[in-house]
C-alpha positions in Angstrom: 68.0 98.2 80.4 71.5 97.1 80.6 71.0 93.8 78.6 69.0 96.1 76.0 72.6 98.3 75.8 74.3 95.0 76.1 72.5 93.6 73.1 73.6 97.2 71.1 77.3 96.4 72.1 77.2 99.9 73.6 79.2 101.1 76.6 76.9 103.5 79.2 79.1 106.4 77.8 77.8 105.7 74.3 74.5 105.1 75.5 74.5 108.7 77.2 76.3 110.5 74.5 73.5 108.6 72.1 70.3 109.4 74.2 72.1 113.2 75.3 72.1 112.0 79.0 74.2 111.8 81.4 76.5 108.3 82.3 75.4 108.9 86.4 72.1 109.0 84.9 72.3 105.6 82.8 74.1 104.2 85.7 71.0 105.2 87.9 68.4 103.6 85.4 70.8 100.1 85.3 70.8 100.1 89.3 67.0 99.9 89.4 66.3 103.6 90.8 63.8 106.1 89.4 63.8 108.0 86.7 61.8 110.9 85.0 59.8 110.5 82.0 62.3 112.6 79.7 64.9 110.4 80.0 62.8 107.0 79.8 61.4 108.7 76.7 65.3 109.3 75.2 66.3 105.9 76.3 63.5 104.5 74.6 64.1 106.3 71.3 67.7 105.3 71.2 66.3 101.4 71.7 63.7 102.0 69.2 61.3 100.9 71.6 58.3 102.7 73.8 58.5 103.6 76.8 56.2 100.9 78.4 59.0 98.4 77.1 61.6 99.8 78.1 59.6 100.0 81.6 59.0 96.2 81.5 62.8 95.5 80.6 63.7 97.7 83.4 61.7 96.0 85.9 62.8 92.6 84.5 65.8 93.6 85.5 65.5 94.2 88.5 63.5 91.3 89.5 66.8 89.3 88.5 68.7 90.9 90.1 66.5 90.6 93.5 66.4 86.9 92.6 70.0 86.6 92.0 70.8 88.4 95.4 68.2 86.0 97.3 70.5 83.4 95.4 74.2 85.2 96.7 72.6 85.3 100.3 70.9 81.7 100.1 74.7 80.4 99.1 76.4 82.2 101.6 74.3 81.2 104.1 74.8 77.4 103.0 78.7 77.8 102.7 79.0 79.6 106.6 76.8 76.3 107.7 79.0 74.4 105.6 82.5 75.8 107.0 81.0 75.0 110.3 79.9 71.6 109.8 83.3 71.0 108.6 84.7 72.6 111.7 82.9 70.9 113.8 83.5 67.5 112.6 87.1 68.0 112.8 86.8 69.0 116.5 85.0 65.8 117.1 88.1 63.9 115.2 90.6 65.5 117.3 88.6 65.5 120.8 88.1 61.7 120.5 91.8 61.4 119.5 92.7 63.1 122.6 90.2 60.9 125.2 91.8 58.0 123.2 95.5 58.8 123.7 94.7 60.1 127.3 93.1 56.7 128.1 96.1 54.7 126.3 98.8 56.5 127.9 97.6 57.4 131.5 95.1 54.5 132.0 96.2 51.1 130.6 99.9 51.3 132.7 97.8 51.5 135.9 96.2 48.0 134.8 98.6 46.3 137.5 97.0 42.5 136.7 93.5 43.7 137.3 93.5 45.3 140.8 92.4 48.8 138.4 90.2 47.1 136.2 87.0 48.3 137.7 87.8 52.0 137.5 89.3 51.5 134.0 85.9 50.3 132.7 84.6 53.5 134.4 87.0 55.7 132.9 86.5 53.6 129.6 82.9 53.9 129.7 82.7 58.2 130.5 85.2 58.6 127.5 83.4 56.5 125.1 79.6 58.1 126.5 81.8 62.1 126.4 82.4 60.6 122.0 79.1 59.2 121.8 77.5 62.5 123.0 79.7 64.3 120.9 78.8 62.2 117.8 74.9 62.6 118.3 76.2 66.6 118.3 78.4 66.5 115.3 76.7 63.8 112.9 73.0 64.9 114.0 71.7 61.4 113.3 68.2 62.5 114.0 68.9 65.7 112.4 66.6 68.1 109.9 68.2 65.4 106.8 66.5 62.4 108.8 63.4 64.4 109.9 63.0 65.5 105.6 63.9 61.5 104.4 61.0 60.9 107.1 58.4 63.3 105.7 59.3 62.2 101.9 59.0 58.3 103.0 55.4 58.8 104.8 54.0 61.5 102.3 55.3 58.9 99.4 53.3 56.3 101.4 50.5 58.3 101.9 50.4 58.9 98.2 50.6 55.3 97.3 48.2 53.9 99.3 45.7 57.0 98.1 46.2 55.9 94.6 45.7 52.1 95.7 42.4 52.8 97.1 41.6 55.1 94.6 41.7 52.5 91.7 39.6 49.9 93.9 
């Protein structure tokens, strides 16, 4: 009903002064909630329109609105995953720049001509498997993106070798 008063140019206080009803009462009909058959009737006279119109617009109505909520919700949901993507990646920048700086600074001055090599390449090797685990954590390599791309590339396969054996 709104985009019917909308269409008018009318505010809800002109609607209800037009139809005699009150502006809680238009309010109440634009939100979606029920509404006795006297004022659908008034509402449709002021539209010029029946009342099973005015009905269907009404319920159009709110079946936007429900699909533009499952919309809002949908998009919020993506931006939270989003923001923690983001945070998440950042952690893995600044946690590799830490086992990086830690091995620079602590490990390479105990080199002493190679008597320390041995447990350098150990201490090399833990802080390059801690970022690699890390990585496969962060980046998801094998993630739900790879596991769709896979689905697409065999149901595309599927499909073409279908319509290859169908034109034999």
């Amino acid at each position: 009903m709104k985009s019917l008063r909308l269409e008018k140019h009318w505010s809800q206080e002109q609607l209800a002064q037009l139809s005699d009803l009150n502006v809680r009462t238009i309010q109440r009909v634009e939100k979606g909630k029920s509404v006795g058959t006297e004022t659908l009737k008034s509402l449709a006279a002021v539209f010029e329109i029946s009342t099973d119109e005015l009905i269907n617009a009404i319920d159009n109505e709110k079946k936007l609105q429900t699909e533009e909520d499952a919309y809002v919700i949908k998009d919020n949901f993506q931006h939270k995953k989003a923001i923690e993507k983001v945070k998440s990646i950042k952690y893995f920048y600044a946690f590799s720049a830490f086992l990086i700086a830690v091995f620079l600074f602590f490990m390479l001055p105990n080199y002493n001509d190679g008597e320390n090599l041995g447990s350098l390449i150990v201490v090399f090797l833990s802080f390059s498997a801690l970022i690699a685990g890390l990585d496969f954590h962060v980046f998801e390599p094998f993630g739900e993106e790879w596991e769709k791309e896979k689905i697409s590339q065999i149901l595309n396969q599927q499909g073409d070798e279908s319509s290859s054996s169908s034109e034999r």
